[in-house]
C-alpha positions in Angstrom: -20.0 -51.1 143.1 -22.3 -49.9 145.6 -21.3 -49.2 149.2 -22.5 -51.4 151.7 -25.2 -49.3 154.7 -24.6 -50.0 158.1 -27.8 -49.7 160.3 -28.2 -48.9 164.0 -30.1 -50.5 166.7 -32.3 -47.9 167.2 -33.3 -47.7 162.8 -33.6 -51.4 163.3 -35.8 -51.2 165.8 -38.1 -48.5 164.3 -40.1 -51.9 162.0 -41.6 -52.5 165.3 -42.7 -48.8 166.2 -46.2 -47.7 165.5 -44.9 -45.0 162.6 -45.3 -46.5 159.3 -43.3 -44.5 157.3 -40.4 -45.5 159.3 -41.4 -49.4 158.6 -41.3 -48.3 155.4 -37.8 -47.2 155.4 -36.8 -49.9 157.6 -37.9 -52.2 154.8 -36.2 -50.5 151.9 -33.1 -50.6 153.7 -33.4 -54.5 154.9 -34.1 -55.3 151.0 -30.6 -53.8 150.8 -28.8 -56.3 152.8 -27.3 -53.8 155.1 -24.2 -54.8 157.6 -25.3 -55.1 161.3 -22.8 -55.7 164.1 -22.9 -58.2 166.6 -23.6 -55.4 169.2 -26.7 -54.2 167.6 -28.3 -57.6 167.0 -27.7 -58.1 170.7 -28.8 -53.8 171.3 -32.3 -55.4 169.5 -32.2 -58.5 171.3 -32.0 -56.7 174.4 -35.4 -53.7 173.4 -37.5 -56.2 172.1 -37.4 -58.3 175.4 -36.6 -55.5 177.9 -39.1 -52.5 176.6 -41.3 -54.4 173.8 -42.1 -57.1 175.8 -41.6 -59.9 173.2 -41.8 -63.7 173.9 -38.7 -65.5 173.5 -39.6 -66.9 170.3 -40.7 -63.9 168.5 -37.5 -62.2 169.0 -35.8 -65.8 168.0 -38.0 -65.0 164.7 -36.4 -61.8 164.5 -32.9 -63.2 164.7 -33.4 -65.5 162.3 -34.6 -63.0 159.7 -31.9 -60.6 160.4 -29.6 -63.1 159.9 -31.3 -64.1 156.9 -31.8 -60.8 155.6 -28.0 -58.8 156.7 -24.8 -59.1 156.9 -23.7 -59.6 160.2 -20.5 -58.5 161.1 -18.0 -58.6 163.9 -16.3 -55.1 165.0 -12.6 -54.6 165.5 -10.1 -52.7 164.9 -9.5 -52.8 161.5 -13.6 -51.8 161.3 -13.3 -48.9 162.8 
């Protein structure tokens, strides 16, 4: 069995920078189906409206493949 990847906000949020070897490794991870937390959907959430400027339903777009596309997962105790 292989071990599930947790990714950061901040890795997440490197498919929207202008470095494409990052997107690239942003999208070899997604393909994956890594584990996100509730706190960095909303950490993403938060940059792409904040600092990137996104309309409303582009970051909605991004939540939906996200949720599509990971495992989201709720953090307590028994996580960490």
């Amino acid at each position: 069995m292989k071990d599930k990847v947790f990714l950061d906000s901040n890795v997440i949020l490197y498919a929207f920078g202008g470095e494409r070897t990052r997107k690239e490794v942003v999208k070899n991870l997604i393909r994956e189906r890594p584990l996100l937390s509730v706190q960095v959907i909303n950490e993403v959430i938060n940059v792409l409206i904040k600092k990137f400027n996104f309309p409303i339903h582009e970051v909605k777009e991004v939540f939906d493949f996200l949720k599509a596309n990971t495992e989201i997962i709720l953090v307590n105790l028994h996580i960490i």
